[in-house]
NUMIGU-831870 format. One record per residue (C-alpha): residue number from 0; residue in three letters; chain; x, y, z. Coordinates in nm, 2 decimals, m for minus. Example, Ala and Ser with C-alpha at 12.3 -4.5 7.8 and 13.67 -1.06 7.14 Angstrom:
# NUMIGU-831870
 num residuo cadena      X      Y      Z
   0     ALA      A   1.23  m0.45   0.78
   1     SER      A   1.37  m0.11   0.71
This chain:
# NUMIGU-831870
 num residuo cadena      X      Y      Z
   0     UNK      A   0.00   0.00   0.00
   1     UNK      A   0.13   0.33  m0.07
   2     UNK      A   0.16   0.59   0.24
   3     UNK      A   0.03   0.32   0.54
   4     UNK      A   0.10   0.01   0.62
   5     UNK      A  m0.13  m0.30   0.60
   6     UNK      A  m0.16  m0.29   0.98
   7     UNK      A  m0.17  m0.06   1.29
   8     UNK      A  m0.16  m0.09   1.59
   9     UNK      A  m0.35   0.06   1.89
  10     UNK      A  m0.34   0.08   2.26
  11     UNK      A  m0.68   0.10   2.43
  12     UNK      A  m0.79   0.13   2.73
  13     UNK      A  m1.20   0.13   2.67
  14     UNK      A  m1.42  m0.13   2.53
  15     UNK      A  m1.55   0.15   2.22
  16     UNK      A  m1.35  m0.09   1.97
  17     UNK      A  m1.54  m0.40   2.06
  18     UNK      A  m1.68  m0.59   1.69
  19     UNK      A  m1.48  m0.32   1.45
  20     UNK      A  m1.32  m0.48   1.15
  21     UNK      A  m1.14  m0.17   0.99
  22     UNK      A  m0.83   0.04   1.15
  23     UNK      A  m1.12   0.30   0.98
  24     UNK      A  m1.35   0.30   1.25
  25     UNK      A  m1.13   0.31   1.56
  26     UNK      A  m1.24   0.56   1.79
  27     UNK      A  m0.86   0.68   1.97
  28     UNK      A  m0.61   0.89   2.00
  29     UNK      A  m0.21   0.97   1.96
  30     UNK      A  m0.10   1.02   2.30
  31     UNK      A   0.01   0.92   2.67
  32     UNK      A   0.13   0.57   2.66
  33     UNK      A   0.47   0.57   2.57
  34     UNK      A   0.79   0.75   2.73
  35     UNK      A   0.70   1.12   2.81
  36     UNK      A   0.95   1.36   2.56
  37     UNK      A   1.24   1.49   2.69
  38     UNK      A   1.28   1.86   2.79
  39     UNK      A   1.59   2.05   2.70
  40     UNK      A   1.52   2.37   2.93
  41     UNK      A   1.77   2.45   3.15
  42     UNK      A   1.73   2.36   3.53
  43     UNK      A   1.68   2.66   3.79
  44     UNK      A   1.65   2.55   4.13
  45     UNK      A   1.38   2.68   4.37
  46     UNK      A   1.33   2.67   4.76
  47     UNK      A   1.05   2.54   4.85
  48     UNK      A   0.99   2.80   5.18
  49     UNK      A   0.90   3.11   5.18
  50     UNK      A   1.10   3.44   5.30
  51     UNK      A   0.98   3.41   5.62
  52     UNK      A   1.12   3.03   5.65
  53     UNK      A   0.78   2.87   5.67
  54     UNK      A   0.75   2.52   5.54
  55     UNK      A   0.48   2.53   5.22
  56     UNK      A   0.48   2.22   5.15
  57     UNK      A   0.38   2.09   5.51
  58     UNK      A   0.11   2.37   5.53
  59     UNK      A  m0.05   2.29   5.21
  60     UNK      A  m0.08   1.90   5.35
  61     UNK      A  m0.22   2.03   5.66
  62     UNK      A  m0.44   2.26   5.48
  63     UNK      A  m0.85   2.15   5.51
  64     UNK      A  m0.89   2.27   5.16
  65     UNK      A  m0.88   1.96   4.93
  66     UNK      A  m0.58   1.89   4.68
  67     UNK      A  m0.58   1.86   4.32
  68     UNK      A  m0.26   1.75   4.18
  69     UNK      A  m0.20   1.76   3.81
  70     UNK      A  m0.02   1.49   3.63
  71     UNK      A   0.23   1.61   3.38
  72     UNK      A   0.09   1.47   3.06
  73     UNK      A   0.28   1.26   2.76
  74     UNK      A   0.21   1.51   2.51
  75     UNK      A   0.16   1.90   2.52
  76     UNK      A   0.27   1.95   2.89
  77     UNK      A   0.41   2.30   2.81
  78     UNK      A   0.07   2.46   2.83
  79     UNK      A   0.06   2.33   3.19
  80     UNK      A   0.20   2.57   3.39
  81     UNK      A  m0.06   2.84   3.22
  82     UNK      A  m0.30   2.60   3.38
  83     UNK      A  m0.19   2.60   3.71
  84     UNK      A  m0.13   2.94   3.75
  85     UNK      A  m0.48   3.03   3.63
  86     UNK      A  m0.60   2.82   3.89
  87     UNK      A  m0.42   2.98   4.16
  88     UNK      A  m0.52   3.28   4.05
  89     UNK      A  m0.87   3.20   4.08
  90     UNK      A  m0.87   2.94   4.36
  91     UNK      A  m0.60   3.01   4.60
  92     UNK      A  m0.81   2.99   4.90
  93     UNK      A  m1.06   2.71   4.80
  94     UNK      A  m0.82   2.47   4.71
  95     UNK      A  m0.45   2.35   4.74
  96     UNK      A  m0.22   2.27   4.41
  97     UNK      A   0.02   2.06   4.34
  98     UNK      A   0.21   1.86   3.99
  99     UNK      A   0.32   1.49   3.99
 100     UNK      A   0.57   1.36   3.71
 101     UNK      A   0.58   1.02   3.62
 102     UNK      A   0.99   0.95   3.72
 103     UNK      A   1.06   0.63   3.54
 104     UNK      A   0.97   0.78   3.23
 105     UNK      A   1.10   1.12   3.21
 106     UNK      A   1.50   1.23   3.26
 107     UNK      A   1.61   1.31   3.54
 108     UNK      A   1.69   1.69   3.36
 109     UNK      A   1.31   1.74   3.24
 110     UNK      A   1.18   1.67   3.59
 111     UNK      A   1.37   1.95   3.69
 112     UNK      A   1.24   2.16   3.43
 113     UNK      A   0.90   2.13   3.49
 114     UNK      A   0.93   2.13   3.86
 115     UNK      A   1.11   2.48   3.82
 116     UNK      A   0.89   2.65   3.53
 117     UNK      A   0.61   2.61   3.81
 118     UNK      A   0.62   2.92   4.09
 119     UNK      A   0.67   2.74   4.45
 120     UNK      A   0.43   2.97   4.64
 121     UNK      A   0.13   2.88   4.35
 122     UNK      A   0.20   2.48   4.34
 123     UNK      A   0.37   2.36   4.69
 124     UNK      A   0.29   1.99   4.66
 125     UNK      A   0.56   1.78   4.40
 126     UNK      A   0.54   1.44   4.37
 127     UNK      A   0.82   1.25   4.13
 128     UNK      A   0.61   0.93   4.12
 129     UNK      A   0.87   0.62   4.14
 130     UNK      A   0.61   0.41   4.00
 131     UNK      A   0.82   0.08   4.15
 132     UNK      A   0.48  m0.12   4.08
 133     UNK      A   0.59  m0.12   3.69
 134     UNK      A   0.93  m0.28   3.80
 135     UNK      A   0.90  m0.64   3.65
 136     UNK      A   0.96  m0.79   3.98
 137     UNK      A   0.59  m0.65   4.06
 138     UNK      A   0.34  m0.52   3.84
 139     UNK      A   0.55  m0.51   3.56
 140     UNK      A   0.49  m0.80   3.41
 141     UNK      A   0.15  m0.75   3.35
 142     UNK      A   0.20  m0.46   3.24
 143     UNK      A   0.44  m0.57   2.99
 144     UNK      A   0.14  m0.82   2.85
 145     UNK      A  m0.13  m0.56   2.82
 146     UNK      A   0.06  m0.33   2.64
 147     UNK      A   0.30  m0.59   2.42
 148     UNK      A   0.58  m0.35   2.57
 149     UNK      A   0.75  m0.23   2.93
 150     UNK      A   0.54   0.04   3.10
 151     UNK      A   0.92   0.20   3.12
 152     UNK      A   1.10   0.21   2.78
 153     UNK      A   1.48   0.18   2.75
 154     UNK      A   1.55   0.56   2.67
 155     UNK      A   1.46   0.68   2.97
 156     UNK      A   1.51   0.38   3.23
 157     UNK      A   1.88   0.42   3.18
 158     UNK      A   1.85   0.70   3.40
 159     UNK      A   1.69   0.51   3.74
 160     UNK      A   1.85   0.26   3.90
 161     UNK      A   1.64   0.23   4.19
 162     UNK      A   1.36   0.05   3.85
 163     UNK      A   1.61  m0.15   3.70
 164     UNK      A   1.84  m0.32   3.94
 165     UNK      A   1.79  m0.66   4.02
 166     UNK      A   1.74  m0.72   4.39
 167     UNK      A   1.78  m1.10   4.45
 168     UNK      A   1.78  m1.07   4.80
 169     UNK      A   1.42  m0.87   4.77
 170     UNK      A   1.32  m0.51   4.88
 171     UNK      A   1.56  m0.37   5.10
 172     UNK      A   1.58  m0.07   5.38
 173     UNK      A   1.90   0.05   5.10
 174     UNK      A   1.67   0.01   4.79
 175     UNK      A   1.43   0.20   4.97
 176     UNK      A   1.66   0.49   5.07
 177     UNK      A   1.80   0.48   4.65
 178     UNK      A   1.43   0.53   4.60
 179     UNK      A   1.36   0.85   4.81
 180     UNK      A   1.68   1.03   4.71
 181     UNK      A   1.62   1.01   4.33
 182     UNK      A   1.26   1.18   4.43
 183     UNK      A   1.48   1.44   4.61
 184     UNK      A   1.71   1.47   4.33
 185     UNK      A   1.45   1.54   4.12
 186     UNK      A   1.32   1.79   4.33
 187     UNK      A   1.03   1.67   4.52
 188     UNK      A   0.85   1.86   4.80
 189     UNK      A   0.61   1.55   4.90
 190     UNK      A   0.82   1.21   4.90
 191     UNK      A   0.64   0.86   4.82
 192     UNK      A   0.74   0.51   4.90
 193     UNK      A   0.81   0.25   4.64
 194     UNK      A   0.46   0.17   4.60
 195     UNK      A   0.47  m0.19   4.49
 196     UNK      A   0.19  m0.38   4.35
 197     UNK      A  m0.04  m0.49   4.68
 198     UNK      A  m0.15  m0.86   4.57
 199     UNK      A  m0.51  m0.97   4.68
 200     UNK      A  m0.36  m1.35   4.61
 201     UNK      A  m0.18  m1.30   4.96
 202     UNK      A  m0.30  m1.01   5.15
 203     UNK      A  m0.14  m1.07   5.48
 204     UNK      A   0.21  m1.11   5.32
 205     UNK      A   0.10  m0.75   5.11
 206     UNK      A   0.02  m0.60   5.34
 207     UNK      A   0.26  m0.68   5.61
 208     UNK      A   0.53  m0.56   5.33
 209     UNK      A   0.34  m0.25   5.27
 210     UNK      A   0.35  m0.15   5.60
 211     UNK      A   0.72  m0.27   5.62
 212     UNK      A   0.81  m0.03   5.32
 213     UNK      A   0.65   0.26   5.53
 214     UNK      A   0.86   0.18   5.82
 215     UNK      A   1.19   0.23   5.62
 216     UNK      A   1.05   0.51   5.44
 217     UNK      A   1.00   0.68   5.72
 218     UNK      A   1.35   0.59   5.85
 219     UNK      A   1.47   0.77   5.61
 220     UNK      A   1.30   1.05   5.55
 221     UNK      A   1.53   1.37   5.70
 222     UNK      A   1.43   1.63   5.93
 223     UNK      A   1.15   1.88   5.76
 224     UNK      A   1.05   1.64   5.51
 225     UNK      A   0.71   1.52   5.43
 226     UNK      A   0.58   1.15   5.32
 227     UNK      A   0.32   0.99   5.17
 228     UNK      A   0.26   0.61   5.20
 229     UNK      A   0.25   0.53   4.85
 230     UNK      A   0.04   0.18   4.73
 231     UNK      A  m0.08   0.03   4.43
 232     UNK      A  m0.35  m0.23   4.45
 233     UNK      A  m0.62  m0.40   4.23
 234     UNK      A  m1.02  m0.25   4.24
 235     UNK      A  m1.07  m0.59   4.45
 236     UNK      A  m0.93  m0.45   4.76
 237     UNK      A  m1.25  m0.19   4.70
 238     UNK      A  m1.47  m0.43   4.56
 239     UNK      A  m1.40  m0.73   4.79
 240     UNK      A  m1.57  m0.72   5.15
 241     UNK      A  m1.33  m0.91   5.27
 242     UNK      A  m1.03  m0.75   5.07
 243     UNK      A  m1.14  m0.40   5.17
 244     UNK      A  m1.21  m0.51   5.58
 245     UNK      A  m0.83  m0.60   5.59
 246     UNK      A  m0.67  m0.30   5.38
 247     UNK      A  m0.89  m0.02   5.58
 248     UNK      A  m0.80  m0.20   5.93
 249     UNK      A  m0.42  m0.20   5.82
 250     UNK      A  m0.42   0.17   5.71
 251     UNK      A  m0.61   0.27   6.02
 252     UNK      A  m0.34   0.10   6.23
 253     UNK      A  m0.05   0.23   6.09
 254     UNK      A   0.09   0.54   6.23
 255     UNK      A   0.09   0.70   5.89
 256     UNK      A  m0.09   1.07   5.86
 257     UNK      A  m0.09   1.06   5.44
 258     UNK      A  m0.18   0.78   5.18
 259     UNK      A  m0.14   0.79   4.82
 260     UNK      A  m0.33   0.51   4.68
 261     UNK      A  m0.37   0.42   4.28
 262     UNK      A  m0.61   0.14   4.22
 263     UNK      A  m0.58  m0.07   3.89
 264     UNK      A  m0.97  m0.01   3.73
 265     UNK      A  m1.09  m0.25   3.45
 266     UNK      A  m1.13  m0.16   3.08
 267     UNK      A  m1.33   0.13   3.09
 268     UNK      A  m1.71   0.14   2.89
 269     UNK      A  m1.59   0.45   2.71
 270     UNK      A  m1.29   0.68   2.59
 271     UNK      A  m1.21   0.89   2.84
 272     UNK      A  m1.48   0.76   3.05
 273     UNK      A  m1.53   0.70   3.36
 274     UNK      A  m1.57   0.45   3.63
 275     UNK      A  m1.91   0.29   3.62
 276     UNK      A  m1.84  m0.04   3.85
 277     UNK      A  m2.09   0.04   4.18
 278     UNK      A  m1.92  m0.19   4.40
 279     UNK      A  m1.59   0.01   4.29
 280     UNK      A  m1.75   0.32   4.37
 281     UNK      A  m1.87   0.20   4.69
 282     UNK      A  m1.53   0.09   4.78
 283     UNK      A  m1.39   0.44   4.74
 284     UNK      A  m1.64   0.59   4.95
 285     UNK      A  m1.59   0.39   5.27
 286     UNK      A  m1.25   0.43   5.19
 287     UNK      A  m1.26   0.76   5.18
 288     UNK      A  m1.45   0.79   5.46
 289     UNK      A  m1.28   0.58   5.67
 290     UNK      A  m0.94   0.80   5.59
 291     UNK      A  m1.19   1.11   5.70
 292     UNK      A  m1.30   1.00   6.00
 293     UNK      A  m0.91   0.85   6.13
 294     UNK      A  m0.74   1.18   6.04
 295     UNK      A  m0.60   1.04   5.76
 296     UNK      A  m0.52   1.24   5.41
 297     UNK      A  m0.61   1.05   5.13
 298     UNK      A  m0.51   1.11   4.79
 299     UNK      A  m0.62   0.94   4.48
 300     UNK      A  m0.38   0.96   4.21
 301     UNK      A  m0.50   0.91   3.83
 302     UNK      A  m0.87   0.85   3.93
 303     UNK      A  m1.02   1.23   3.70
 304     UNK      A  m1.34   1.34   3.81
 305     UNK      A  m1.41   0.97   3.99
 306     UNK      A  m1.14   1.19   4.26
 307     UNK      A  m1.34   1.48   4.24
 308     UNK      A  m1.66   1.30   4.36
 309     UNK      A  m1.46   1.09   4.66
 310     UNK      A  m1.35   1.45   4.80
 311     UNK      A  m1.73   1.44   4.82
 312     UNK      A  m1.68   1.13   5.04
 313     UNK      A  m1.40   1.18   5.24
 314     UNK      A  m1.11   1.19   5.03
 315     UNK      A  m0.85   1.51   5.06
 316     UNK      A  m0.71   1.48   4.71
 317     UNK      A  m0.69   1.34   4.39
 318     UNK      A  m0.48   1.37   4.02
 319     UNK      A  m0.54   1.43   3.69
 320     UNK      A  m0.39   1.52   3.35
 321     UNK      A  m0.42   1.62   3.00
 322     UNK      A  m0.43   1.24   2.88
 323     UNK      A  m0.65   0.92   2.95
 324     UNK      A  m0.33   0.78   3.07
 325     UNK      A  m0.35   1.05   3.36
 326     UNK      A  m0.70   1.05   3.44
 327     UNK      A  m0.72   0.67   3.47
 328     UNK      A  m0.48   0.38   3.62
 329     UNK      A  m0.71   0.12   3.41
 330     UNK      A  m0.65  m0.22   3.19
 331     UNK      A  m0.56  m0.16   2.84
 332     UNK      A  m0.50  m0.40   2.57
 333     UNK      A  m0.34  m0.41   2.21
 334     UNK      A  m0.56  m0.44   1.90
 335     UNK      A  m0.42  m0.52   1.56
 336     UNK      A  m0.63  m0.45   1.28
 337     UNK      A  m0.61  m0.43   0.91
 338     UNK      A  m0.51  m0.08   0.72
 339     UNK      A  m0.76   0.00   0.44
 340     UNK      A  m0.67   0.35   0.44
 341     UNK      A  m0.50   0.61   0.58
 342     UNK      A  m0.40   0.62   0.95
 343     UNK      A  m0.71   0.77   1.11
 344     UNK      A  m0.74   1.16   1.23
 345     UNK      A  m0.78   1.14   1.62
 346     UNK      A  m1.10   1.22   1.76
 347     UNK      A  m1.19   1.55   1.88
 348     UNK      A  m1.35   1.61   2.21
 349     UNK      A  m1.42   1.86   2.48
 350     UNK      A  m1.53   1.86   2.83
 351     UNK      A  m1.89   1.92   2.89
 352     UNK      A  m1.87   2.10   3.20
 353     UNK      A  m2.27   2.09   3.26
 354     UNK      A  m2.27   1.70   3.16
 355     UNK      A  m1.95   1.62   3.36
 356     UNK      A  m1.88   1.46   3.07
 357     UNK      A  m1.61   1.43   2.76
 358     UNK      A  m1.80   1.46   2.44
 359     UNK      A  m1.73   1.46   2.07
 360     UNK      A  m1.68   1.84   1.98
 361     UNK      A  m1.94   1.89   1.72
 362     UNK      A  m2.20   1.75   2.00
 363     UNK      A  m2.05   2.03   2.21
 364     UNK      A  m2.08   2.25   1.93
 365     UNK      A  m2.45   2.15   1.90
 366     UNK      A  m2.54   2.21   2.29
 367     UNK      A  m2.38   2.58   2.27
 368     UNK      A  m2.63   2.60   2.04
 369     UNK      A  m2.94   2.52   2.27
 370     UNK      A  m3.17   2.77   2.39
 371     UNK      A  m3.04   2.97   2.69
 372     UNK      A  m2.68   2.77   2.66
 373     UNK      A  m2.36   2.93   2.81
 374     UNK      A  m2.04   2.90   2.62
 375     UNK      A  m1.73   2.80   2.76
 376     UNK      A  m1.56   3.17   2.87
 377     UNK      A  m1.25   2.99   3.01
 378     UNK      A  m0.88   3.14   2.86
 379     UNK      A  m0.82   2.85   2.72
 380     UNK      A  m1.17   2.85   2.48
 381     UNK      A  m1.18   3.21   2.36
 382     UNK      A  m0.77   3.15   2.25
 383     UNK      A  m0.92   2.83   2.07
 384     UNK      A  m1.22   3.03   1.91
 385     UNK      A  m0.96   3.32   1.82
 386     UNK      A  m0.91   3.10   1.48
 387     UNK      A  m1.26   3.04   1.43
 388     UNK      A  m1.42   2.72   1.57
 389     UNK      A  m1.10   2.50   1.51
 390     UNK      A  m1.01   2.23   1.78
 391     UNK      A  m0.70   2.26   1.92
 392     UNK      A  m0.59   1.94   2.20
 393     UNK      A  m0.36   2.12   2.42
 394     UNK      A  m0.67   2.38   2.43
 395     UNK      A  m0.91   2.15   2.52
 396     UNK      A  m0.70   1.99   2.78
 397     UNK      A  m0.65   2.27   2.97
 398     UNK      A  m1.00   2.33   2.92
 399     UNK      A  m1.08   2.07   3.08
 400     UNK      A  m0.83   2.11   3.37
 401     UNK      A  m1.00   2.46   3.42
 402     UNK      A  m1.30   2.36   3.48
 403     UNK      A  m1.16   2.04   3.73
 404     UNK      A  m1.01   2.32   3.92
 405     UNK      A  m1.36   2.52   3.95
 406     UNK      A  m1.57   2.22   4.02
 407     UNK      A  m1.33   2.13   4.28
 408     UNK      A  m1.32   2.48   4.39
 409     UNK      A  m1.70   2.50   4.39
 410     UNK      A  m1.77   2.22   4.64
 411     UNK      A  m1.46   2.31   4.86
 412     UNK      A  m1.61   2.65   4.95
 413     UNK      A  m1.96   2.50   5.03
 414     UNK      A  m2.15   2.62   5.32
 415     UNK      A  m2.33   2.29   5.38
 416     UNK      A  m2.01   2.09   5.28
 417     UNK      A  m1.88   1.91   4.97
 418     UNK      A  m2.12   1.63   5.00
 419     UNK      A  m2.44   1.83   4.95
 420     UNK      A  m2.25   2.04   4.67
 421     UNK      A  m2.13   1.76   4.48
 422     UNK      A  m2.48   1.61   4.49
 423     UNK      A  m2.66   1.96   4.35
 424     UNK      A  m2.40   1.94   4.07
 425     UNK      A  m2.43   1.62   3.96
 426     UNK      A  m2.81   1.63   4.01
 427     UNK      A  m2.80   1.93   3.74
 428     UNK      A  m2.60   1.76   3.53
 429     UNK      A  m2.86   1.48   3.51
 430     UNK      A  m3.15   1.71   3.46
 431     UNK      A  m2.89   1.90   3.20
 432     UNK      A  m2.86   1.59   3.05
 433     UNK      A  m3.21   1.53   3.00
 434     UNK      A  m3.31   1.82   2.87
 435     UNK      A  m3.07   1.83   2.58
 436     UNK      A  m3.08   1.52   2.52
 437     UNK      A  m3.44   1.58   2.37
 438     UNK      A  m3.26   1.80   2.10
 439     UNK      A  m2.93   1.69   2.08
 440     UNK      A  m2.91   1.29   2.14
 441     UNK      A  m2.63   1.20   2.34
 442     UNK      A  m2.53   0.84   2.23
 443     UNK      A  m2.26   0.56   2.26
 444     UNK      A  m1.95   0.74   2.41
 445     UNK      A  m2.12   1.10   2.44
 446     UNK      A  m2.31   0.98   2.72
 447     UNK      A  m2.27   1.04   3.06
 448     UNK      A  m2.35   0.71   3.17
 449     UNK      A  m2.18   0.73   3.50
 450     UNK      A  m2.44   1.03   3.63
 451     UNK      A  m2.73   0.83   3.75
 452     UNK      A  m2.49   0.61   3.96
 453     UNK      A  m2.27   0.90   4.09
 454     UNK      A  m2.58   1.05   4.19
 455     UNK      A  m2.74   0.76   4.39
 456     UNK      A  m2.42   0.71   4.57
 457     UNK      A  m2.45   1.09   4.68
C-alpha cells in the first residue's frame, strides 16, 4: 500500500472498539502511553519555603482545603503551567495545588524543568512518582502483556536505578533509601514510597510488606520532610468485603498521617470515560470515609473526576492530566487490525462542564447551540475560538483542567459541605442531561452514563 501500512496498531484502554473490522472505525487517540518527551530547558532551582522560613509544602498537607494534583501529561505538557497558575489565580483559597511527574519515564533533567517553570508559592505539593509497581519484579509484568511492551521504555530507564536493578535478595531498607533520594534529586517537595503492586492472592504477606516499606521510608526520610505512603492495589481491595475489611483495618493502624493510593480499574465502557463499576464506587467511599474520619489524608492519584466525587466522600485529594493515561490507572490491551486507508485523524473532544462529561466536539458545538446555553468563557476556549471554531488538543485539555479546578473549587467553599454540593452538581447535570438530550441525542461514548450512579451514591 502506498503511504500506510497493511496494519496498525492501537493501545486502548476502553471497550469502544469491541466488533470493529477496519483500522477506519477506531475511535482513539495519539498520545500518553509511551515514554514522556524529553525537555531541553535548563534547570533553575527553587526553595520550597518562603521568606519568612515557613514550610509550604507541610502547610499545604495540613491545609483542610482539598488537593488537586495535576499529572504532567505525555504530550503537550508546556501549556501546563498556564493551567496552574490560572487556577491559583482563581482558587487560592478554596483549594491547594500541586504537579506529579511520572519519574521512570522522564530524565532526570526534564523533571527539573518542569518542577522549576512552576512558581513554589502557586504549586507547593511535588510528587516525582517512582512508579516501583511497573518494576518487572511486581506489576511489571502484567503490564508488559497488556501493552506488548515495558510500561518503562529503554530511553529513559537508563536513568533510574532504583527501577532497574535486580534485587535478589528482595526489597531492602538500602533500595528503599536509593528510591527517596532520586525523588529528592529530582526535586520533590512530597516524598512517596516505592509503592509496589499490593497482591489480593496474599494479603497478609502484602500488606505486612506494605507496611514494612512505610517503616523504612520513614526511616529515612530527613528532618523537615514530608511522606506519603504510596500503594498500588487491584479495584478488588475496593470491591472485595473481605479484601477492603483487611486494607482499611491495616491503614487505620499504621501510624501514617498521608496515603497515596492508585487502584488498577478495569477496561473502561468509554474513551475517556469514567468509572461505572458500583461496588468500585462503593469501595472508594468507605474508603474515603474511613481516611476522613481517622485523620487520615487521602489522595487518589489518576482517578479524574471519579477523585473529584470521593472529596465528596471523604477523600482530601486526587490527580489528573491532559491524557487518559492520567486521568485513569485502568486495563488496556493491544488491537491489531487491518489498514484499508489512511491512519485515522484522532478524535476531537471537549469537556462538557454541565454534563461532567467528555463529548465529541461537534455535539459540544450543538449544545452551545441550545436555547439559553452558556459557552465556555475559560482562557483557554476564547484563544481556541480566536481561529474560528478550530479544535486545538492542548486547548481543550487545559480546558478541561479549568474547569476540574472550579468544580473542585465550587464544592470546597460550600456552606453545607462538599457532599451536599457535589450532589446539587451532579443532580443538574442529570436534569442537564435530560433536557438536551431531547434535541441533541447524546449516544454511545457521548453519554454520561456514569451520572445516574454517581448520583445515587451521593
Amino acid at each position: 500500500m502506498d503511504g500506510f501500512s497493511d496494519e496498525l496498531e492501537f493501545l486502548v484502554d476502553s471497550t469502544n472498539v469491541d466488533n470493529v473490522g477496519d483500522a477506519s472505525e477506531i475511535d482513539y487517540d495519539l498520545d500518553e502511553l509511551d515514554d514522556i518527551e524529553d525537555d531541553d530547558r535548563d534547570v533553575v532551582e527553587y526553595e520550597f519555603s518562603n521568606s519568612n522560613g515557613q514550610d509550604i509544602t507541610g502547610a499545604a498537607l495540613s491545609r483542610d482545603k482539598p488537593l488537586l494534583l495535576v499529572h504532567r501529561s505525555h504530550q503537550h505538557a508546556s501549556i501546563l503551567p498556564q493551567v496552574l497558575n490560572d487556577a491559583a489565580d482563581r482558587h487560592s483559597d478554596e483549594l491547594t495545588l500541586g504537579a506529579v511527574v511520572s519519574m521512570p519515564r522522564m530524565s532526570p533533567k526534564s523533571i527539573k524543568s518542569f518542577f522549576n517553570i512552576i512558581p513554589s508559592d502557586d504549586v507547593p505539593i511535588r510528587i516525582a512518582d517512582p512508579e516501583c509497581f511497573a518494576r518487572m519484579d511486581s506489576f511489571g509484568e502484567e503490564l508488559k502483556k497488556q501493552r506488548d511492551k515495558e510500561f518503562v521504555g529503554p530511553s529513559t530507564s537508563k536513568y533510574w536505578t532504583y527501577f532497574t536493578e535486580e534485587l535478589p535478595a528482595g526489597f531492602t531498607q538500602e533500595w528503599i533509601g536509593a528510591v527517596l533520594d532520586a525523588q529528592r534529586d529530582c526535586g520533590a517537595t512530597v516524598l512517596l514510597s516505592p509503592g509496589l503492586w499490593v497482591d489480593p492472592a496474599s494479603p497478609a504477606k502484602s500488606l505486612a510488606a506494605m507496611r514494612q516499606h512505610a517503616v523504612w521510608s520513614r526511616e529515612r526520610v530527613l528532618s523537615g520532610e514530608h511522606l506519603a505512603v504510596n500503594v498500588t492495589l487491584p479495584s478488588s481491595w475496593l470491591a472485595n468485603d473481605v479484601l477492603r475489611e483487611q486494607l482499611l483495618n491495616e491503614i487505620v493502624d499504621m501510624s501514617d498521617p498521608v496515603f497515596y493510593m492508585r487502584f488498577r480499574w478495569p477496561l473502561l465502557a468509554q474513551p475517556y470515560g469514567h468509572l461505572i463499576d458500583s461496588s468500585i464506587l462503593e469501595g472508594y467511599m468507605e474508603l474515603s470515609a474511613t481516611c476522613r474520619d481517622n485523620d487520615i489524608k487521602l489522595i487518589l492519584p489518576n482517578t479524574g473526576l471519579t477523585g473529584w466525587l470521593a472529596l465528596a466522600w471523604g477523600a482530601h485529594g486526587f490527580s489528573t492530566g491532559m491524557g487518559s493515561g492520567e486521568r485513569a490507572f485502568a486495563d488496556i490491551r493491544l488491537i491489531k487490525i487491518k489498514a484499508t486507508g489512511p491512519r485515522p485523524a484522532p478524535t476531537q473532544r471537549m469537556f462538557s462542564s454541565p454534563l461532567l462529561h467528555i463529548v465529541e466536539k461537534p455535539i459540544l458545538d450543538s449544545l452551545d447551540r441550545l436555547p439559553n446555553a452558556q459557552r465556555c468563557s475559560c482562557k483557554f476556549c476564547i484563544a481556541m475560538r480566536r481561529g474560528g471554531d478550530g479544535f486545538d488538543k492542548p486547548l481543550a485539555g487545559a480546558h478541561y483542567l479549568r474547569r476540574v479546578a472550579d468544580l473542585t473549587a465550587q464544592i470546597s467553599s460550600a456552606e453545607r459541605g462538599r457532599g451536599v454540593a457535589a450532589r446539587e452538581i451532579v443532580t443538574n447535570a442529570c436534569v442537564y442531561k435530560d433536557e438536551s438530550n431531547k434535541r441533541v441525542p447524546l449516544a454511545n461514548h457521548n453519554n454520561p452514563r456514569h451520572l445516574p450512579l454517581w448520583r445515587a451514591l451521593l
